[in-house]
C-alpha positions as CSV (number, residue, x, y, z in Angstrom):
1,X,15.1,18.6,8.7
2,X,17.8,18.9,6.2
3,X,18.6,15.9,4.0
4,X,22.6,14.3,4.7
5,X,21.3,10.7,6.0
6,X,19.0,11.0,2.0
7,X,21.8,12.1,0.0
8,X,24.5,9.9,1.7
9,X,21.5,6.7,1.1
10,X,21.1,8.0,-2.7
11,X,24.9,8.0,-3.2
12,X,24.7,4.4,-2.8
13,X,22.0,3.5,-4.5
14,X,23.4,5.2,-7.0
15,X,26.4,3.1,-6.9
16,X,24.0,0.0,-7.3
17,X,21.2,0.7,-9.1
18,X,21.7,4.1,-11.6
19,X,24.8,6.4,-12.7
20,X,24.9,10.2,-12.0
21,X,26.9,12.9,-13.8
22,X,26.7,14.5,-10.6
23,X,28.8,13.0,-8.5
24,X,32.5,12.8,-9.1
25,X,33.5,9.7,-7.8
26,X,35.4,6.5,-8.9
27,X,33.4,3.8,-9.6
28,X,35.3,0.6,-8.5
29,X,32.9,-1.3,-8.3
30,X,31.3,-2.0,-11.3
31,X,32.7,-0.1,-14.0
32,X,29.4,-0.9,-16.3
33,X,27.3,1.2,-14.2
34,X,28.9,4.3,-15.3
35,X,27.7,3.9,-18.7
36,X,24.2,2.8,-18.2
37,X,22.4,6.0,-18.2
38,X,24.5,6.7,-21.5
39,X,23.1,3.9,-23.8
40,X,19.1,3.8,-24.4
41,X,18.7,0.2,-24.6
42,X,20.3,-0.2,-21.5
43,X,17.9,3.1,-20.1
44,X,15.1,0.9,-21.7
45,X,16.3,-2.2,-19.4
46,X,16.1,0.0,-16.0
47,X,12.7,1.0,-17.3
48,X,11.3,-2.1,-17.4
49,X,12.1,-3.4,-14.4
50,X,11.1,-0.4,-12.4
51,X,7.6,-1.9,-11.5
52,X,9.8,-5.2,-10.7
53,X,11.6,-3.5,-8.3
54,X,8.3,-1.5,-6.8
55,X,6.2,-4.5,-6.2
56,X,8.4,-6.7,-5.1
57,X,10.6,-5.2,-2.9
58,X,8.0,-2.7,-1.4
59,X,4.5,-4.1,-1.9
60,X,5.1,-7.8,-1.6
61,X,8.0,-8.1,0.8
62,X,8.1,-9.5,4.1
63,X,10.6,-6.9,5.3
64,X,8.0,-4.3,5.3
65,X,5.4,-3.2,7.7
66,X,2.3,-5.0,5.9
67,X,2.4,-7.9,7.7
68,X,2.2,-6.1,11.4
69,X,-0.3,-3.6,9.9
70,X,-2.7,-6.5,9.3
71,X,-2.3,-7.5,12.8
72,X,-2.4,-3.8,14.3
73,X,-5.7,-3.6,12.1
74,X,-7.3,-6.9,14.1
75,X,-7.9,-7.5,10.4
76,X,-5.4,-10.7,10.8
77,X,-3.7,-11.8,14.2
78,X,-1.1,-13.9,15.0
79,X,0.5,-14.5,18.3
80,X,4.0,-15.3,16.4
81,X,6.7,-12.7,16.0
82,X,7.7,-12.6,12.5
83,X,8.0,-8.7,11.0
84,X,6.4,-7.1,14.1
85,X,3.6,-8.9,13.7
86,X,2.8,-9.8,17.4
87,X,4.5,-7.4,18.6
88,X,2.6,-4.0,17.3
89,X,-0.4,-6.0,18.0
90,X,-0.2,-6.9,22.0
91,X,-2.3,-5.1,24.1
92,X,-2.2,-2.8,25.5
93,X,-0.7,-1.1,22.4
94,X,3.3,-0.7,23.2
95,X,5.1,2.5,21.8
96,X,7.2,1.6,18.9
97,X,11.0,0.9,19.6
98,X,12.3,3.2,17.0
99,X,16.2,2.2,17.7
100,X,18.3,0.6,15.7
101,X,18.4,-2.4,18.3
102,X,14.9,-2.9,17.9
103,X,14.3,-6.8,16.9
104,X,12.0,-5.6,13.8
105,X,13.7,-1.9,13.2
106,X,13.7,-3.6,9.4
107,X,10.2,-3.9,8.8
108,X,10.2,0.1,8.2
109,X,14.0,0.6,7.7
110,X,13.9,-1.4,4.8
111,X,10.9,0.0,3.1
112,X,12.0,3.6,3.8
113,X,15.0,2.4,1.7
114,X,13.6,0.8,-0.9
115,X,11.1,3.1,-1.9
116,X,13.8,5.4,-2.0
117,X,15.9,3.3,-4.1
118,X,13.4,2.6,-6.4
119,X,12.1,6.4,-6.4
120,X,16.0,7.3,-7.3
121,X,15.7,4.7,-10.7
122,X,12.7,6.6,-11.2
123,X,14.6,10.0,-11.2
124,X,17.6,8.6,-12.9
125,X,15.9,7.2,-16.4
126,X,13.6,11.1,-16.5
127,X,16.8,12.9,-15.9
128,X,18.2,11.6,-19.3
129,X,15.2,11.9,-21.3
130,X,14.6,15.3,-20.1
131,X,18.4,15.9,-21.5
132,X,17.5,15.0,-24.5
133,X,17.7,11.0,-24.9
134,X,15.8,9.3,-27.1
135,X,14.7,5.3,-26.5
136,X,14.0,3.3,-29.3
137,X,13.5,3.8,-33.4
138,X,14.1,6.8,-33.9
139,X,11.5,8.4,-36.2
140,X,11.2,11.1,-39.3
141,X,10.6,13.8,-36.3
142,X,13.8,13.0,-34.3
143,X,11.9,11.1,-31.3
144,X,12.4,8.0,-30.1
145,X,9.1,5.6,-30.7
146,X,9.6,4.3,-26.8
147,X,10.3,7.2,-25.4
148,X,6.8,8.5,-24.0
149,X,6.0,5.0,-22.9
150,X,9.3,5.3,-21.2
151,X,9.4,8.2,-19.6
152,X,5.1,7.9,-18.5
153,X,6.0,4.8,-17.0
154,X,8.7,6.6,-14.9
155,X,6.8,9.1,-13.9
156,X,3.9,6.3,-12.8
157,X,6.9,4.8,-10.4
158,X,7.5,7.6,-8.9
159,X,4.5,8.3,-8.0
160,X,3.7,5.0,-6.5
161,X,6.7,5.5,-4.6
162,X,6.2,9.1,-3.1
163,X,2.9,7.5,-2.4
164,X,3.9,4.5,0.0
165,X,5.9,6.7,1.8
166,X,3.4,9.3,2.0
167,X,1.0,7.1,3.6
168,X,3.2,4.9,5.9
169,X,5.3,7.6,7.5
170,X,4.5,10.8,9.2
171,X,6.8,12.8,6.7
172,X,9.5,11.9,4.4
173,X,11.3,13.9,1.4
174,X,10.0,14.7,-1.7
175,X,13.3,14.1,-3.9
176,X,12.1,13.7,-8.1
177,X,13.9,14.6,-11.4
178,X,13.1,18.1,-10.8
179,X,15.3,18.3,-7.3
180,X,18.1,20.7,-7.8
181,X,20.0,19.5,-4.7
182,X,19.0,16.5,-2.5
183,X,21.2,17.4,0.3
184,X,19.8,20.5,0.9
185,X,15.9,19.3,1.0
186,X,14.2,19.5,4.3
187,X,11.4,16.5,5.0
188,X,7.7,17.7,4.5
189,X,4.4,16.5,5.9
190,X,2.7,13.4,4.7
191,X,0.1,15.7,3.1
192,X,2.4,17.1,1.1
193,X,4.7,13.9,0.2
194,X,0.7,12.4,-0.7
195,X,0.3,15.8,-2.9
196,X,3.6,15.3,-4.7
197,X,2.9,11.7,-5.5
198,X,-0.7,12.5,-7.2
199,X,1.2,15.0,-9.3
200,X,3.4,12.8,-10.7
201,X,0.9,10.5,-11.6
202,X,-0.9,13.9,-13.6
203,X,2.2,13.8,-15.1
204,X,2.5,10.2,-16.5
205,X,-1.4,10.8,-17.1
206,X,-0.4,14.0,-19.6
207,X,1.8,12.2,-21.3
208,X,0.4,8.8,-21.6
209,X,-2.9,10.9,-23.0
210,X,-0.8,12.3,-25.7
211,X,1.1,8.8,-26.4
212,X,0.5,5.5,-28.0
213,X,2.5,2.7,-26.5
214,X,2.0,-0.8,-25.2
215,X,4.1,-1.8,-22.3
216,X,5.0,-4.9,-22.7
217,X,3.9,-8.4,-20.6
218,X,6.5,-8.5,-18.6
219,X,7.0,-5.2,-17.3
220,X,3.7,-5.4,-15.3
221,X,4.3,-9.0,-15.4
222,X,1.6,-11.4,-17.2
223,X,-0.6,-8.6,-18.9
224,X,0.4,-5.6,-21.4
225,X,-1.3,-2.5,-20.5
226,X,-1.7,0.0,-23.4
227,X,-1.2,3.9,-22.9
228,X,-5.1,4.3,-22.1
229,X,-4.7,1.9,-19.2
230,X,-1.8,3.2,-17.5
231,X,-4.2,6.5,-17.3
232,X,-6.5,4.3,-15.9
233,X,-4.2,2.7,-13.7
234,X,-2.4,6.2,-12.6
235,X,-6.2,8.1,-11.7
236,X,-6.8,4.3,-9.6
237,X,-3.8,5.1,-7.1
238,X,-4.7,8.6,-7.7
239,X,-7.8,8.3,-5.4
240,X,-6.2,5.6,-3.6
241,X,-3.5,8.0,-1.9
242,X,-6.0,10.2,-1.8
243,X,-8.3,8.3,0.4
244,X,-6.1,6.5,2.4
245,X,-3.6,9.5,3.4
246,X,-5.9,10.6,5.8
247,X,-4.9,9.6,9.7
248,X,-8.3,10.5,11.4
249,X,-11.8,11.1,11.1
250,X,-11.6,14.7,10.9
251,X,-9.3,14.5,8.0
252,X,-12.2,12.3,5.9
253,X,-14.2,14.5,6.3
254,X,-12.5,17.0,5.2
255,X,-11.5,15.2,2.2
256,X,-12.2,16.4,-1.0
257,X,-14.5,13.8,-1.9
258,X,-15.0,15.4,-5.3
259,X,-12.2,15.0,-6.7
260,X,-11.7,11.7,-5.2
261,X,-14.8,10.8,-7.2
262,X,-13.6,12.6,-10.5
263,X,-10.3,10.6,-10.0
264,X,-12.2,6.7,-9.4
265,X,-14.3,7.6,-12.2
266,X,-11.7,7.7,-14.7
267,X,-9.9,4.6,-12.9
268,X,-9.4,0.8,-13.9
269,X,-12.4,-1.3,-15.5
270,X,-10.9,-4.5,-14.7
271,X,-9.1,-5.9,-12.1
272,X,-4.8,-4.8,-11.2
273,X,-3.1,-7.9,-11.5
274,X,-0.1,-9.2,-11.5
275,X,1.2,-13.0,-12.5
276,X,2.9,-14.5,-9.7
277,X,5.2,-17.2,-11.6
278,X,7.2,-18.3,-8.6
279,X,10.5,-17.7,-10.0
280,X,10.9,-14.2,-10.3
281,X,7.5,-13.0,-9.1
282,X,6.8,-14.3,-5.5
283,X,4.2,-12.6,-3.1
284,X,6.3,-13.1,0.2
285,X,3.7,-11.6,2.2
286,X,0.8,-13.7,1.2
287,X,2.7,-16.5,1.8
288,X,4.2,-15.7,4.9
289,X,0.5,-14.9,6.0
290,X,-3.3,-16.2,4.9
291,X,-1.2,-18.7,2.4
292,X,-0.3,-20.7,5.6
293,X,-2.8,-20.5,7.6
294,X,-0.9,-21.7,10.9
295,X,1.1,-18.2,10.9
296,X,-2.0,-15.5,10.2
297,X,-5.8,-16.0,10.9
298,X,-8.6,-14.1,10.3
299,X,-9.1,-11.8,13.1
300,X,-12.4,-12.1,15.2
301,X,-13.1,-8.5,14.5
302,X,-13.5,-10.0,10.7
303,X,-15.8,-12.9,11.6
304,X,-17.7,-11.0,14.5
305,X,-18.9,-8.2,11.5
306,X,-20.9,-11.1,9.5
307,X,-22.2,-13.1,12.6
308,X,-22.8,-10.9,15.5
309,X,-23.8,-13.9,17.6
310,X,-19.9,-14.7,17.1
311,X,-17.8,-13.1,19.5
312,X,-15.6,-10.0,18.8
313,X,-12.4,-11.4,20.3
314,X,-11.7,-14.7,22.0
315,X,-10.8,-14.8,25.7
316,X,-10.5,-18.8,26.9
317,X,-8.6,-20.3,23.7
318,X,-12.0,-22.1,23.3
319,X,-13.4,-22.4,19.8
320,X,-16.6,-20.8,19.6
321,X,-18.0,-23.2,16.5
322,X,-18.9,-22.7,12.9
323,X,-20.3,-19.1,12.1
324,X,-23.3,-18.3,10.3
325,X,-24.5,-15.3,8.2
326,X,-26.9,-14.2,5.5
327,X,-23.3,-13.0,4.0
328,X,-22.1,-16.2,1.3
329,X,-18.6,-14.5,1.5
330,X,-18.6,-16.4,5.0
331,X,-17.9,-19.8,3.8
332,X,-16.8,-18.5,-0.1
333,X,-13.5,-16.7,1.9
334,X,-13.2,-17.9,5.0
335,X,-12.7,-21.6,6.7
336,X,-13.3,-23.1,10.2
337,X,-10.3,-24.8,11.6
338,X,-11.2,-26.8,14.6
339,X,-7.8,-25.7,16.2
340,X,-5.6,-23.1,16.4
341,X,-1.7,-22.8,16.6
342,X,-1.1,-20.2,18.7
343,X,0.8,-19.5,22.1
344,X,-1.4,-19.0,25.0
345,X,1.1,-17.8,26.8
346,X,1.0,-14.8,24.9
347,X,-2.9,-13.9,24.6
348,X,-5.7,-15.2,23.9
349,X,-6.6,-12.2,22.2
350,X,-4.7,-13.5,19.3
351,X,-6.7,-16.5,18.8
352,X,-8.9,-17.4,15.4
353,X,-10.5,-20.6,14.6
354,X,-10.6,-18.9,10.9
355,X,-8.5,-19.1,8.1
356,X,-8.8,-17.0,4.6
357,X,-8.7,-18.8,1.5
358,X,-10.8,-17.1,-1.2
359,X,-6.8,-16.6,-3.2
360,X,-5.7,-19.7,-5.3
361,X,-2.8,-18.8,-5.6
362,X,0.5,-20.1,-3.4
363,X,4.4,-20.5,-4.1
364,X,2.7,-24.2,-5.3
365,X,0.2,-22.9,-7.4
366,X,1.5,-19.8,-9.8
367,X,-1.4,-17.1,-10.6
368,X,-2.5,-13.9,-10.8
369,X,-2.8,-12.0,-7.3
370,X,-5.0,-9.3,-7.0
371,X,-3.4,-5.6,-6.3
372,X,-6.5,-3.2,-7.6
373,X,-9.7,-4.5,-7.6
374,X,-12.6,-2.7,-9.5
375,X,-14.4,-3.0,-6.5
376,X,-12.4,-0.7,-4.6
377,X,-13.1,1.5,-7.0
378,X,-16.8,1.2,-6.5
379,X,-16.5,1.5,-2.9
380,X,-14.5,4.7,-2.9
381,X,-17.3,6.3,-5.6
382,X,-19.7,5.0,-3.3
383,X,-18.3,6.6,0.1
384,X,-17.5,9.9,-2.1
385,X,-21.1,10.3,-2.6
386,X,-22.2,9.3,1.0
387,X,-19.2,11.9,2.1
388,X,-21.2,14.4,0.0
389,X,-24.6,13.4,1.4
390,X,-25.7,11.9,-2.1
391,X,-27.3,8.5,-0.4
392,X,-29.7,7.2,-3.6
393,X,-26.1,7.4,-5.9
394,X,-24.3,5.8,-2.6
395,X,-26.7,3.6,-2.2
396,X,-27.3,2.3,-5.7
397,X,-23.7,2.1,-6.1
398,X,-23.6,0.0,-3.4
399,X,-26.4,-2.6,-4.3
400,X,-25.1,-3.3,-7.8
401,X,-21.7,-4.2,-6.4
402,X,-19.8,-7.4,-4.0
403,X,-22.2,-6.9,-1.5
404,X,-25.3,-8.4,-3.6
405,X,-22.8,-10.4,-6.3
406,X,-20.7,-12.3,-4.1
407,X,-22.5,-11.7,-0.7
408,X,-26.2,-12.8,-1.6
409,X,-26.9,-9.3,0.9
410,X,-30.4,-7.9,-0.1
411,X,-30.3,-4.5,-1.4
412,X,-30.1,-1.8,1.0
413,X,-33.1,0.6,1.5
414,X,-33.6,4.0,-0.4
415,X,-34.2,5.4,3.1
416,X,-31.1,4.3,4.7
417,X,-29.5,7.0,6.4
418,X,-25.5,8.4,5.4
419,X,-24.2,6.4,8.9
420,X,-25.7,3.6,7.4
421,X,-25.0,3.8,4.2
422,X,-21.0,4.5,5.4
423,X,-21.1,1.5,8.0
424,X,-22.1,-0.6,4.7
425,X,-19.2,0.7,2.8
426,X,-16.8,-0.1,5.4
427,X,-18.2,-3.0,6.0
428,X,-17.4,-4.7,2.2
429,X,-13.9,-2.7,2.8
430,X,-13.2,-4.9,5.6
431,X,-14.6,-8.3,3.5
432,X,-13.5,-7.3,0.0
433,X,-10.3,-5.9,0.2
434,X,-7.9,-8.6,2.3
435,X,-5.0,-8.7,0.4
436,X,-5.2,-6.3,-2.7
437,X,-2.8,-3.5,-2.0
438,X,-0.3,-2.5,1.0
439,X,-1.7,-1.7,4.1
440,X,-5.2,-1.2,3.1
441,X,-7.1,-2.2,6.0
442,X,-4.2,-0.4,8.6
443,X,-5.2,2.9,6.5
444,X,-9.2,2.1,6.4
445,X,-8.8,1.7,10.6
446,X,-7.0,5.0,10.6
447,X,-9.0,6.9,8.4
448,X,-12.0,5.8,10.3
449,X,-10.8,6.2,14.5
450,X,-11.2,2.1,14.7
451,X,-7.7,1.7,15.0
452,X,-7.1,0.4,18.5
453,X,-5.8,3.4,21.0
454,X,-2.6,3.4,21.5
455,X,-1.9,1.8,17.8
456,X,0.9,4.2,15.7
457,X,-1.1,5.7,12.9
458,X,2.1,5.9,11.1
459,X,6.0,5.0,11.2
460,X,8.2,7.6,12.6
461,X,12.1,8.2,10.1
462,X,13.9,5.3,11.2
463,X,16.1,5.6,13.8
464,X,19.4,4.6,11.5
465,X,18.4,7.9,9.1
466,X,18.1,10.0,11.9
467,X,21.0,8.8,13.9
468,X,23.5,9.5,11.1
469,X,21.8,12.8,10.5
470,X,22.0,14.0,14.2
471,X,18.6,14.6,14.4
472,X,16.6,13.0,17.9
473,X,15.4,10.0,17.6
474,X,11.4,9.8,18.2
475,X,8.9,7.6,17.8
476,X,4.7,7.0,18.3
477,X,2.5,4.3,20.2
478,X,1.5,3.3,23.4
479,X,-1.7,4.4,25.2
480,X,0.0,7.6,27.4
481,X,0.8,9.0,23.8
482,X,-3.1,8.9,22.1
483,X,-3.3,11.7,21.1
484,X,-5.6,11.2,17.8
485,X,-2.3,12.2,15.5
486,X,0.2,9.6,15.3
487,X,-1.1,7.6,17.8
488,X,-4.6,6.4,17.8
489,X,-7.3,7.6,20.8
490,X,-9.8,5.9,18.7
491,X,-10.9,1.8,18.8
492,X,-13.3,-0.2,17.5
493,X,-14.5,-2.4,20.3
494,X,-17.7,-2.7,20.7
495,X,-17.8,-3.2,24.2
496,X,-15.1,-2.7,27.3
């Protein structure tokens, strides 16, 4: 699929966000923007907003599929239609309407082009270091003093960027600093877009290794992270993409578990976060979510997986009553609401007496909001070695981390079997892991054939790229299309 709807989308971002020798166009515009790429303080300035524009406009933002793939996960539910939400989630599971009518086209219109956006910033700022720019002091040796951190950091964005679109869509292009022509790139497979984000991160990692820099607080805003920790931070999504890019069963397995372990092992020793100061920084999703709790509840998949006395969906609109479970996590993260907002009208299914509330933050209440735990981290070492059939590493892994330090859960046996031990796993996935990161319960359902059938395992190009391209429109979902691919012929439910 050759690339005119890409380049014609990177012409104007281009025209808003960056300034390319390449093109030979008037800017009327805003004159200014011609001259960006020319002056290093003002290189320095895209720089440090780059993570800005990633997390907000991509990871947080309610124009984005995260808030229908909680729902298509039965990790949240919500009978209301905001961003797809209810829609992607009635059963049975519809086919998506990939037109550019389609009520909530934006959800995965709008992250298409914002990754892209921010991937082209990305581009931009390596293009004129790799022509010879220096940022900051410049030293006895000729080099600027910023301009590893500089161009590590870009590298780090564009990796996170080829990433979310390697895991949300079924293929997209690989366009980086190194791309000759745009307009004559073809789209590639989602393994491949995954492949091309996990070596730019190598790429940030070589350079940060060879570096010493501190990014400053408000890049990554309320923390600095020094060159050692963006390594950290770069082999974290490394086996994050890695883990999560598979769309079935069969593709887990045949993960190389290996190096996912190599990469969590050289990943984060304390928690991603980012400060949410409710000026600038807003998580839009949260709060259009679990933060009010009349929009999203906790699904009764979630609730059913700590009391199995408690049913697995709700079929009346009755309230079943408080929960109970040897897990503390049950009443530490989750609450009991005695009612529920909902419309009947349009399924019970989507009923929860259960709210989540382990996060203090809201747009009241400014804090720190989790995007990497360390945890995660554990629990992808721990499923590497289950995957590899080492259960006393998996299993002692497992017993030192959130299931016995927040749960209260006694240690799992030395004799537990590797379905065990994995059932475990993705059990403190499902409990752990809520809001920390996009999509990550959508990609654990996938990964695992739990996904409901007839649930899209990943976005199609959106209709608007492909119309302007000429290319047929096509898109994924609905039961008659299960075919285990890009539409799921899995489920979860324990019972028909």
């Amino acid at each position: 699929m050759k690339t005119k709807i890409l380049y014609l989308f990177l012409f104007t971002s281009v025209v808003f966000n960056s300034c390319t020798k390449k093109l030979d166009v008037e800017n009327t515009t805003n004159p200014s923007i011609e001259n960006i790429y020319s002056d290093p303080e003002s290189v320095y300035g895209v720089a440090s907003s780059m993570f800005y524009g990633w997390y907000i406009r991509t990871q947080t933002h309610s124009w984005s599929p995260q808030m229908a793939m909680m729902t298509m996960a039965d990790q949240g539910t919500s009978s209301w239609l905001n961003s797809g939400m209810r829609d992607l989630s009635s059963e049975p599971r519809p086919e998506l309407d990939n037109s550019e009518s389609y009520a909530y086209s934006y959800i995965f219109e709008h992250y298409w082009e914002q990754n892209y956006s921010i991937l082209n910033t990305a581009n931009d700022v390596l293009k004129v270091i790799d022509d010879g720019m220096e940022i900051g002091t410049i030293g006895s040796d000729g080099t600027g003093e910023d301009t590893k951190m500089v161009k590590a950091f870009s590298y780090f964005i564009q990796g996170l960027s080829l990433g979310n679109l390697g895991l949300t869509y079924d293929q997209a292009f690989v366009i980086t600093d190194e791309t000759i022509d745009p307009a004559s790139e073809q789209t590639k497979p989602y393994n491949e877009v995954v492949d091309a984000a996990i070596s730019s991160l190598q790429k940030c990692i070589s350079i940060s290794e060879n570096g010493n820099f501190i990014i400053p607080n408000d890049w990554i805003n309320g923390k600095e992270y020094t060159n050692s920790e963006l390594v950290q931070l770069a082999y974290s999504y490394m086996a994050r993409f890695k883990v999560y890019s598979a769309r079935n069963m069969s593709e887990t397995n045949a993960t190389d578990w290996s190096t996912v372990l190599s990469y969590a092992e050289k990943g984060i020793t304390s928690n991603f976060e980012v400060y949410m100061d409710n000026v600038n920084w807003k998580q839009w999703v949260f709060h259009y979510t679990y933060e009010r709790d009349d929009w999203v509840r906790v699904d009764a998949r979630i609730i059913h997986l700590m009391d199995n006395n408690y049913p697995w969906r709700l079929t009346n609109g009755s309230d079943p009553g408080v929960a109970t479970s040897a897990d503390a996590r049950l009443t530490s993260d989750f609450t009991h609401d005695n009612t529920c907002p909902f419309k009947p009208e349009r399924g019970y299914y989507h009923y929860s007496f259960y709210t989540y509330t382990r996060i203090p933050y809201t747009f009241s209440n400014p804090d720190f909001f989790p995007e990497f735990y360390t945890n995660e981290l554990e629990l992808i070492k721990a499923e590497a070695y289950a995957r590899m059939n080492d259960i006393g590493q998996a299993t002692a892994i497992l017993n030192a981390s959130s299931r016995s330090t927040r749960g209260n859960l006694p240690s799992l046996s030395a004799s537990s079997t590797q379905d065990q031990i994995i059932d475990a796993i993705l059990y403190e996935r499902d409990i752990e892991l809520f809001v920390a990161g996009f999509g990550g319960s959508f990609f654990d359902m996938r990964r695992t054939d739990r996904l409901q059938k007839g649930t899209i395992m990943n976005f199609p190009i959106p209709s608007k790229e492909l119309n302007v391209l000429g290319v047929d429109v096509y898109s994924f979902g609905g039961e008659g299309n299960a075919d285990g691919v890009n539409t799921s012929d899995g489920g979860w439910f324990p019972a028909k």
